[in-house]
C-alpha positions as CSV (number, residue, x, y, z in Angstrom):
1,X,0.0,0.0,0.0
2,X,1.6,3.6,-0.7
3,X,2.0,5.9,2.1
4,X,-0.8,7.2,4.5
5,X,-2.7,10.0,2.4
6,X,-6.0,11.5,2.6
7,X,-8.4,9.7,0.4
8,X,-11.5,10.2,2.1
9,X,-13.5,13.1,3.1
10,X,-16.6,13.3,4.8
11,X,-19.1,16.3,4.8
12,X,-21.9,16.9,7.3
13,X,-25.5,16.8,5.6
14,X,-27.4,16.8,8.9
15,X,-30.0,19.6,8.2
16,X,-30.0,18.4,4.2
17,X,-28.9,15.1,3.7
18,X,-31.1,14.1,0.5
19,X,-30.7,18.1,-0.6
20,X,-26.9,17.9,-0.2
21,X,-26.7,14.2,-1.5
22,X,-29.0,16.0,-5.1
23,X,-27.0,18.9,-5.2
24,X,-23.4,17.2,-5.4
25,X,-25.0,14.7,-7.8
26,X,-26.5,17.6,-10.3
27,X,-23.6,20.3,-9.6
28,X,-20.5,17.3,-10.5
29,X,-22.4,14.0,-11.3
30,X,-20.8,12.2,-8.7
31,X,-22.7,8.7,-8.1
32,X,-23.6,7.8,-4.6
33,X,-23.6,4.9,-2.8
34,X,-26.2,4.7,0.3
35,X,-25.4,3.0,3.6
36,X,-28.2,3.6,5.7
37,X,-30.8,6.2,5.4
38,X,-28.6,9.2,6.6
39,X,-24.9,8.3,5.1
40,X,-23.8,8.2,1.2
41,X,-20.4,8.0,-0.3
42,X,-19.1,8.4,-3.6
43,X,-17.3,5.4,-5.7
44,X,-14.8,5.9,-8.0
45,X,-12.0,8.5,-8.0
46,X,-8.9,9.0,-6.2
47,X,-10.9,10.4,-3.3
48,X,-14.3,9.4,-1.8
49,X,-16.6,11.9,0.0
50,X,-19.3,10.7,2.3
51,X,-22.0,12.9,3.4
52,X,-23.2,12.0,7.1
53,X,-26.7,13.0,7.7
54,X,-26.5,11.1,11.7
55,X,-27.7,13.7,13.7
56,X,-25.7,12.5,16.8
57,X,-22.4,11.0,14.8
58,X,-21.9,14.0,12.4
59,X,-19.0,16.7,12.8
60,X,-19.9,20.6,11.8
61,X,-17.1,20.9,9.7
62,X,-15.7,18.5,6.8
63,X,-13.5,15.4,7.8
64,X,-10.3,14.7,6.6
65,X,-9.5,10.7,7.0
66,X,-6.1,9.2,6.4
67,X,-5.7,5.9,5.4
68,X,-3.6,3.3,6.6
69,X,-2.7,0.0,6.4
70,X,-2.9,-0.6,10.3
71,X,-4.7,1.8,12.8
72,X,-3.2,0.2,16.1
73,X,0.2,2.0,14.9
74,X,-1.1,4.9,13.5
75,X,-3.2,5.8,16.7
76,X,0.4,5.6,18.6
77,X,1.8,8.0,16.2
78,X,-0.3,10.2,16.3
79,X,-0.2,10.6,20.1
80,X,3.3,10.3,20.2
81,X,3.3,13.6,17.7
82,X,0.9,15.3,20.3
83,X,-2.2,14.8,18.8
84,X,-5.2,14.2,21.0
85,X,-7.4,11.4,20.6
86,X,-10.7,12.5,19.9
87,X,-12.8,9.0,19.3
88,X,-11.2,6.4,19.7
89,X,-10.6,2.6,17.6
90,X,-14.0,1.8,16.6
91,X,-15.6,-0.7,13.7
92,X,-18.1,0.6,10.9
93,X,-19.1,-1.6,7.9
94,X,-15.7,-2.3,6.0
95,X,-12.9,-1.2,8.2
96,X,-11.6,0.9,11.6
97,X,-10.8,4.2,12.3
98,X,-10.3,6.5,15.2
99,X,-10.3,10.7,15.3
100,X,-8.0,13.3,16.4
101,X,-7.5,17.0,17.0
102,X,-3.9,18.2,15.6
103,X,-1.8,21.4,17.2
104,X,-3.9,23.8,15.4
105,X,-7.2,22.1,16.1
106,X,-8.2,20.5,13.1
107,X,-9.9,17.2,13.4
108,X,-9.0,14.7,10.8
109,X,-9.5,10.6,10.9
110,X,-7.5,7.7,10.5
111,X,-9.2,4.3,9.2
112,X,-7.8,1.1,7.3
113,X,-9.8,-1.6,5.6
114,X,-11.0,-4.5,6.7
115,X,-12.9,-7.4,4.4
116,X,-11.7,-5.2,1.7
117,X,-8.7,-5.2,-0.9
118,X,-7.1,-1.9,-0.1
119,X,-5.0,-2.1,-3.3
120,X,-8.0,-1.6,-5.3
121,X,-9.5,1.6,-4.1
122,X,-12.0,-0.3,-2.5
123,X,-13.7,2.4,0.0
124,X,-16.8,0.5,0.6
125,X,-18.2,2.1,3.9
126,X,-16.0,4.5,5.6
């Protein structure tokens, strides 16, 4: 697997999820994928954007998530740099991931696959 990069970003939809989900799919075309009533993704592409519509899961500002091969690792990195854990390790429908707040106070995510080939782009459910 190449080195950690972003390759997924995920966008509140909260107050508009099916207006937000229309509007990205007129304004670009991008094709979405639905997992559950309140989360699509994109497929295809170098990077994936999810809108999360889960009232009590979503963020208020976009979500950068890194990708790894391991998140065990990745999590100890990331404190050892001084990041602050967030959330921590849990499981969603095809892999693992875990959030943090950087220096300046940005929150990204860290996830790796699991039941998935991660050398084939295969994003399904982050």
């Amino acid at each position: 697997m190449p080195a950690p990069q972003i390759d997924y970003v995920e966008l509140p939809s909260v107050t508009a999820h099916e207006l937000t989900r229309a509007f990205y799919s007129k304004a670009f075309g991008w094709v979405f994928a639905d997992y559950g009533p309140d989360y699509a993704a994109t497929e295809g592409g170098t990077v994936h954007v999810g809108l999360n519509g889960q009232a009590d899961d979503s963020l208020s500002a976009p979500l950068p998530v890194v990708r790894v091969d391991d998140v065990e690792p990745a999590l100890e990195a990331v404190i050892a740099a001084g990041g602050l854990i967030s959330r921590a390790i849990f499981a969603f429908p095809g892999g693992r991931r875990f959030h943090f707040i950087d220096p300046s106070g940005s929150e990204l995510a860290v996830w790796q696959t699991v039941g998935a080939d991660p050398d084939n782009g295969d994003q399904s459910a982050v």
